[in-house]
C-alpha positions in Angstrom: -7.4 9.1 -33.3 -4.0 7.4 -33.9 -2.3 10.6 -33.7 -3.2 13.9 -31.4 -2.8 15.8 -34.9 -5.0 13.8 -37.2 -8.9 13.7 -36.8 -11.7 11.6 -39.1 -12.8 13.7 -41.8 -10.6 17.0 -40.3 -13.5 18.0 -38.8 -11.8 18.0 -35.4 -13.6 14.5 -34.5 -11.9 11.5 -33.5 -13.6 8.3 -34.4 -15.5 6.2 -31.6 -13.6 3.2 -30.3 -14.4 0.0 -31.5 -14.4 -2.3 -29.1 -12.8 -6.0 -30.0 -12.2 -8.3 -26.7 -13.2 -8.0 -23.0 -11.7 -10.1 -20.7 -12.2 -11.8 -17.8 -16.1 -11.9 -19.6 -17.5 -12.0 -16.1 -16.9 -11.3 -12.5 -18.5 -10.7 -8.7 -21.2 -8.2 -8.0 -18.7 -6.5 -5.5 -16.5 -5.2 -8.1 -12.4 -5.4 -8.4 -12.3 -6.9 -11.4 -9.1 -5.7 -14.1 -10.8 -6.3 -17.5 -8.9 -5.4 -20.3 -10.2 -4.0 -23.2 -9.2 -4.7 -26.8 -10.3 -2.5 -29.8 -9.1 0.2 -32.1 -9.3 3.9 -31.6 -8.8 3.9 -27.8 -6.6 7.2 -28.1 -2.9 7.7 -28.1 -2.5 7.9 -24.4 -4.5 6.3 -21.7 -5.7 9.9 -20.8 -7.4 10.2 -24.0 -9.7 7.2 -22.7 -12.4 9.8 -20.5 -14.9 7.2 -19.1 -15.9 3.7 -19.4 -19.1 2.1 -18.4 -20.0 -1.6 -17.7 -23.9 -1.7 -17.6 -23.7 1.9 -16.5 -21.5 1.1 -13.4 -18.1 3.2 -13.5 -15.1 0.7 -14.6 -11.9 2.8 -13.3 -9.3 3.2 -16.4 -5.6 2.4 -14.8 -2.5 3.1 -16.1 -0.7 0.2 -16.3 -1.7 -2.4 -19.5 -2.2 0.8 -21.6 -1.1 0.1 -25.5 -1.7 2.7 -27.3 -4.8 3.3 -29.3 -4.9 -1.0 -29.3 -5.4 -1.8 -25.5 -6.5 -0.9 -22.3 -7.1 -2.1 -18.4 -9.8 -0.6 -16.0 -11.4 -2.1 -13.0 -15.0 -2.6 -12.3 -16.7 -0.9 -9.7 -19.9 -2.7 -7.4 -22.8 -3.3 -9.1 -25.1 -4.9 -6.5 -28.1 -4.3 -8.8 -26.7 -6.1 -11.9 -29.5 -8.5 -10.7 -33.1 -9.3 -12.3 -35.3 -11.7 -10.5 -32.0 -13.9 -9.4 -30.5 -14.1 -12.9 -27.5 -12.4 -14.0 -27.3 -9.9 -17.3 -25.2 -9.6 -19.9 -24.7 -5.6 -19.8 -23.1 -3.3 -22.4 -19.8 -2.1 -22.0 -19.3 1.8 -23.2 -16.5 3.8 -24.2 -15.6 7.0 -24.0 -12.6 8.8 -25.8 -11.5 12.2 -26.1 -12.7 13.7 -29.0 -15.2 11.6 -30.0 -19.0 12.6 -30.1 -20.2 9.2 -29.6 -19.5 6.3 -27.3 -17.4 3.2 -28.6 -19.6 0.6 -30.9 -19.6 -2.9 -29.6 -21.4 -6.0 -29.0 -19.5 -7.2 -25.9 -20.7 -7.7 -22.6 -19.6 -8.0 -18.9 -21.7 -10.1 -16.4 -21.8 -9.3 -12.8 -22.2 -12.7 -11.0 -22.8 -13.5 -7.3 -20.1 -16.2 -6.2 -21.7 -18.3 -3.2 -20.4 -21.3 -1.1 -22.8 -24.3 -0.9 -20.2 -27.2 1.0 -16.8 -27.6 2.6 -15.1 -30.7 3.3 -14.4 -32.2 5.4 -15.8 -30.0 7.7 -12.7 -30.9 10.2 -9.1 -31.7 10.6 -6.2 -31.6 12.8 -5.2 -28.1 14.3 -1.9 -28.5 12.9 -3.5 -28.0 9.4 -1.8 -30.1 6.2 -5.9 -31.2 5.3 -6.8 -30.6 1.7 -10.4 -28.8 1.8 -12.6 -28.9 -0.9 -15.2 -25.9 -1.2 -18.4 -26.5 -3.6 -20.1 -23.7 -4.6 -21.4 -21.2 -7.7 -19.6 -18.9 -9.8 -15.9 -19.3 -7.4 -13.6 -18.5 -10.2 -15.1 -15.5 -11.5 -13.0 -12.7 -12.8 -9.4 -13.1 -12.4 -10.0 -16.1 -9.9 -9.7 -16.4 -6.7 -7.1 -14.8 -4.7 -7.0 -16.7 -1.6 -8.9 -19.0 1.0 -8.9 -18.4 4.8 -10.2 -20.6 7.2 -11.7 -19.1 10.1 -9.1 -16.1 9.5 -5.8 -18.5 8.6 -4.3 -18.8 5.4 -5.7 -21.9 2.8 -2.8 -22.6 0.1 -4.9 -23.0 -3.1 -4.3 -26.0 -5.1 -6.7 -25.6 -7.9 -10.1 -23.3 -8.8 -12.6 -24.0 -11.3 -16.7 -22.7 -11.6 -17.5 -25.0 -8.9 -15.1 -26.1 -6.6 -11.4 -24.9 -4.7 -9.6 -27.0 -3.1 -6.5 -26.1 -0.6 -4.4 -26.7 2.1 -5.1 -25.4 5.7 -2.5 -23.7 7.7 -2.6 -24.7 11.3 -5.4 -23.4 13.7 -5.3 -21.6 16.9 -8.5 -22.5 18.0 -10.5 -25.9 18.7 -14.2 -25.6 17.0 -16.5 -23.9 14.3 -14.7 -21.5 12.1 -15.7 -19.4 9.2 -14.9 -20.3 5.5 -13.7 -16.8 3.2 -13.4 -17.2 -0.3 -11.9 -13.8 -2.1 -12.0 -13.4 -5.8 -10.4 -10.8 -7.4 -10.1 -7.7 -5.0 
């Protein structure tokens, strides 16, 4: 409803939300991802939104990015069974508002994807760090990208992101030998 006093039809019903835009589209299996959601009747205050589903995992309405009955942000929870036979799925996304009988009507979709890391190079540099890595993989900007790089527990400064590769700068080292390479996206 655009208005706590107006319903559709005064029969005490508020329409369902329509849903217009999701985005980021996609993101990793583990959750963390802020989508926001675009549509019309999504309530007059981001209490009136009362659940929201992606593929039937819970996606946690916040507060902030709230415009009324236009625009909305939630975060997805994990969903480490968004996966059939190794292929992702394009799974509905529901709304729930107050006053409405039915959930919102949409076409979109959310994708759960799993991120991996396939190569890093080089695989070495100087302990004092200042060595750009590159790090090949699947799905590494995912969501709202990635948030940082550490090599074997130091900080990587992230020059670029894309599907398939980061690249960054290491940070000196502490420790002579094999370390461990962390990629986080979103949370």
């Amino acid at each position: 409803c655009t208005s706590p006093l107006t319903f559709a039809n005064q029969s005490n019903q508020c329409p369902s939300p329509v849903l217009i835009s999701v985005s980021p589209s996609s993101g990793p299996f583990g959750g963390g991802t802020r989508l926001t959601i675009t549509g019309t009747d999504l309530g007059v205050t981001v209490g009136n939104i009362v659940n929201v589903t992606v593929g039937g995992v819970n996606c946690s309405v916040q507060s902030d990015g709230y415009i009324a009955g236009a625009q909305f942000v939630c975060v997805t929870g994990n969903c480490s069974n968004c996966l059939i036979g190794g292929t992702p799925l394009n799974l509905p996304i529901l709304v729930y508002s107050f006053g409405s009988l039915a959930p919102s009507q949409s076409t979109l979709t959310y994708t759960y994807v799993n991120p991996s890391i396939s190569s890093v190079f080089p695989k070495s540099g100087p302990m004092a760090g200042g060595t750009n890595v590159t790090i090949g993989g699947m799905f590494l900007n995912v969501g709202n990208g990635v948030k940082r790089v550490l090599l074997n527990g130091t900080m990587c400064v992230i020059l670029q992101s894309s599907l398939t590769q980061v690249t960054c700068t290491s940070s000196a080292q502490n420790v002579i030998g094999v370390g461990v390479v962390t990629v986080y996206i979103d949370n």
